[in-house]
VEXVODREN-645639 format. One record per residue (C-alpha): x, y, z; residue number from 1. Coordinates in steps of 0.5 Angstrom, whole numbers, plus 500, padded with zeros to 3 digits. Layout:
// VEXVODREN-645639
+------+-------+-----+------+
! east ! north !  up ! resi !
+------+-------+-----+------+
!    X !     Y !   Z !  NUM !
...
+------+-------+-----+------+
***
This chain:
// VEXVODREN-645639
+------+-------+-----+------+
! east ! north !  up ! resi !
+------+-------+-----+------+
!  471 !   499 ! 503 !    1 !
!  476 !   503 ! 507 !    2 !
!  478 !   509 ! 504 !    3 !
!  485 !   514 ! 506 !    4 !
!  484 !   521 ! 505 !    5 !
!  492 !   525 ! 505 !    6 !
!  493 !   531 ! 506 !    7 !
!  498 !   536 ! 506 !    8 !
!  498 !   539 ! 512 !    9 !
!  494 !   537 ! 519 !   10 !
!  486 !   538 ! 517 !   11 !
!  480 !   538 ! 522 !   12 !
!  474 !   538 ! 518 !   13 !
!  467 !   541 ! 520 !   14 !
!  464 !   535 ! 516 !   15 !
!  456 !   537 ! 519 !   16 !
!  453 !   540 ! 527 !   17 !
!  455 !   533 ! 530 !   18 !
!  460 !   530 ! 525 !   19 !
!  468 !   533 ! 527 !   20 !
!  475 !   528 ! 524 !   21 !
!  481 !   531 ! 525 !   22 !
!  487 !   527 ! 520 !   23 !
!  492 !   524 ! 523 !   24 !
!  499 !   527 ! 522 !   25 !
!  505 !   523 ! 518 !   26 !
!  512 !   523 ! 518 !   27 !
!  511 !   527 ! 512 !   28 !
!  510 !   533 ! 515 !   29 !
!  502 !   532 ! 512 !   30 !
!  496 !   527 ! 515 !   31 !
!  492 !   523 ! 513 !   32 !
!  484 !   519 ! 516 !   33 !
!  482 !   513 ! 514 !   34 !
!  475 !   510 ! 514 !   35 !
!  470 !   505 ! 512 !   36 !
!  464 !   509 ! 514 !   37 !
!  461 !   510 ! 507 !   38 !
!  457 !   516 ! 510 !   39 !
!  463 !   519 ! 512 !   40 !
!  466 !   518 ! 505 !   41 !
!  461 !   521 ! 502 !   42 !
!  460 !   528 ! 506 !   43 !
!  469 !   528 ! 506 !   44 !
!  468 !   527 ! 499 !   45 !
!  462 !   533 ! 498 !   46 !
!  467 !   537 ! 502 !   47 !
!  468 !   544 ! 499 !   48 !
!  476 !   543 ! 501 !   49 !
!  476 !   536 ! 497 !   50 !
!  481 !   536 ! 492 !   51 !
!  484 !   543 ! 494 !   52 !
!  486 !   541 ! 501 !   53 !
!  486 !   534 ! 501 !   54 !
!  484 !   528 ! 497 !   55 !
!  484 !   521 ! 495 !   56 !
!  490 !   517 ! 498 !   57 !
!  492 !   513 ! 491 !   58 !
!  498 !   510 ! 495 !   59 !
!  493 !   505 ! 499 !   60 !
!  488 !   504 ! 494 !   61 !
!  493 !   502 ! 490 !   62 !
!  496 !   497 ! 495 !   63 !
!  488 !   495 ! 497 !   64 !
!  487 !   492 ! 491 !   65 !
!  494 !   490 ! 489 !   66 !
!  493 !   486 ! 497 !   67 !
!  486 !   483 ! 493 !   68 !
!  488 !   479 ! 488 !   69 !
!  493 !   476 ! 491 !   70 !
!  488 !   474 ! 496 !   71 !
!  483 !   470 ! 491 !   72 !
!  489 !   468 ! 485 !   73 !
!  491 !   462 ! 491 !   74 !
!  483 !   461 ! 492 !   75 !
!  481 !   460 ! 485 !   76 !
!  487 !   456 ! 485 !   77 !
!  485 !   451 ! 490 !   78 !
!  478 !   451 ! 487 !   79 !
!  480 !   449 ! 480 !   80 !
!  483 !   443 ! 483 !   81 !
!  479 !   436 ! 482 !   82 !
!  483 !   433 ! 488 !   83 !
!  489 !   431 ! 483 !   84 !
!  495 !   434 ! 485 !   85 !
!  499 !   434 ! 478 !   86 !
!  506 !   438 ! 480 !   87 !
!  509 !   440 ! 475 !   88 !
!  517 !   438 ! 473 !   89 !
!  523 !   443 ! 476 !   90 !
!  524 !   445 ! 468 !   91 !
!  516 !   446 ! 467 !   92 !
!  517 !   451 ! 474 !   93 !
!  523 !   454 ! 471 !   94 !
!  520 !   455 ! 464 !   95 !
!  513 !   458 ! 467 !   96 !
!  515 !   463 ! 471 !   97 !
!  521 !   468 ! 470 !   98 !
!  525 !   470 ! 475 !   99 !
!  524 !   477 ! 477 !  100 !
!  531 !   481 ! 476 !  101 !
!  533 !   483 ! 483 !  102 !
!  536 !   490 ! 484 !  103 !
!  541 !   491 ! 489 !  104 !
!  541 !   498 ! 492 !  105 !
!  547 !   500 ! 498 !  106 !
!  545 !   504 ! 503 !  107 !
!  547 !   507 ! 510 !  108 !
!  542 !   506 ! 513 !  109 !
!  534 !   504 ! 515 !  110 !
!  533 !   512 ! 513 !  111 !
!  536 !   512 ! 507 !  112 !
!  532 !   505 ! 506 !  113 !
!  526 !   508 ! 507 !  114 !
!  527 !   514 ! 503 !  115 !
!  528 !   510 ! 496 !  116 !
!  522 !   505 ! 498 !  117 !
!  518 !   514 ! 499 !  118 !
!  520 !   517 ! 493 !  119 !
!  520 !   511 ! 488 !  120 !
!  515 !   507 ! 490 !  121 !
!  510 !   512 ! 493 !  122 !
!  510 !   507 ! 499 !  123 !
!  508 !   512 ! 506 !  124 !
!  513 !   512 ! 511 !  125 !
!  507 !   511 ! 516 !  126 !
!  508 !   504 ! 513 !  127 !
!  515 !   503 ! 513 !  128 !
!  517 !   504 ! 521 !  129 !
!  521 !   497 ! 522 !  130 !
!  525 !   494 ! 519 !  131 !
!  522 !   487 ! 517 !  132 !
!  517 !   493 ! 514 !  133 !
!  522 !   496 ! 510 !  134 !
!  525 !   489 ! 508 !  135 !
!  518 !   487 ! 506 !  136 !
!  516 !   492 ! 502 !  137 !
!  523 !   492 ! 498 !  138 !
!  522 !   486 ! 497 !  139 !
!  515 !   486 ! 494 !  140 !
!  518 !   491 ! 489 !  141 !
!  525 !   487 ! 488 !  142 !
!  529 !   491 ! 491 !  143 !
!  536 !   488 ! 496 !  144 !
!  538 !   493 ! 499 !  145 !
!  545 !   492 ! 501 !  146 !
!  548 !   494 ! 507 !  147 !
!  542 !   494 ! 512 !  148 !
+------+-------+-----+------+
***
């Protein structure tokens, strides 16, 4: 599994004789590294600065996981299908799922898009460069942003 560490300044660690990583900066005036070198997370982890200086990323685990069942809730759909497709009337449909409420927020800017997605919703800005980026993230969390 891949893990992103944060930090809130730009670190480069001495992990061992032979073992350097420098975190990448952020827009956010901090850094992070990503890895899926176990070996690698296990000395990151057992760093003394661990937890002090930097730490877990939960913004990306959390988009990890969330990215994971969203990938097997289609699978076990098809896979639970016998070769018989029964759809479902347009009142079954409407009545199954509830629409999510969409807010609707004015703003002058991608800047301004971007900050609301950061600050609320803990999204990193590194994630939020375009704007069909901000749009998707917005809309992952029912947001419409007016005015962009």
């Amino acid at each position: 599994m891949r893990k992103t560490y944060k930090s809130r300044t730009i670190l480069s660690l001495v992990l061992s004789n032979s073992r350097r990583v420098a975190f990448e900066p952020t827009s956010d005036d901090g850094s992070m590294f990503t890895t899926g070198n176990i070996e690698l997370q296990r000395m990151l982890e057992e760093h003394p600065w661990f937890g002090k200086k930097f730490s877990l990323s939960s913004d990306t685990l959390a988009a990890m996981r969330r990215a994971a069942r969203e990938q097997q809730a289609p699978a076990s759909d098809k896979s639970s299908t016998t070769g018989k497709t029964a759809s479902p009337s347009a009142k079954e449909k409407d009545q199954s799922a509830p629409t999510p409420k969409i807010e609707k927020i004015t703003v002058s800017g991608l800047a301004d898009a971007k900050e609301i997605l950061a600050e609320r919703y803990e999204i990193m800005r590194t994630q939020l460069k375009t704007k069909a980026a901000i749009l998707a993230a917005a809309k992952e969390h029912n947001i419409e942003f007016v005015g962009l």
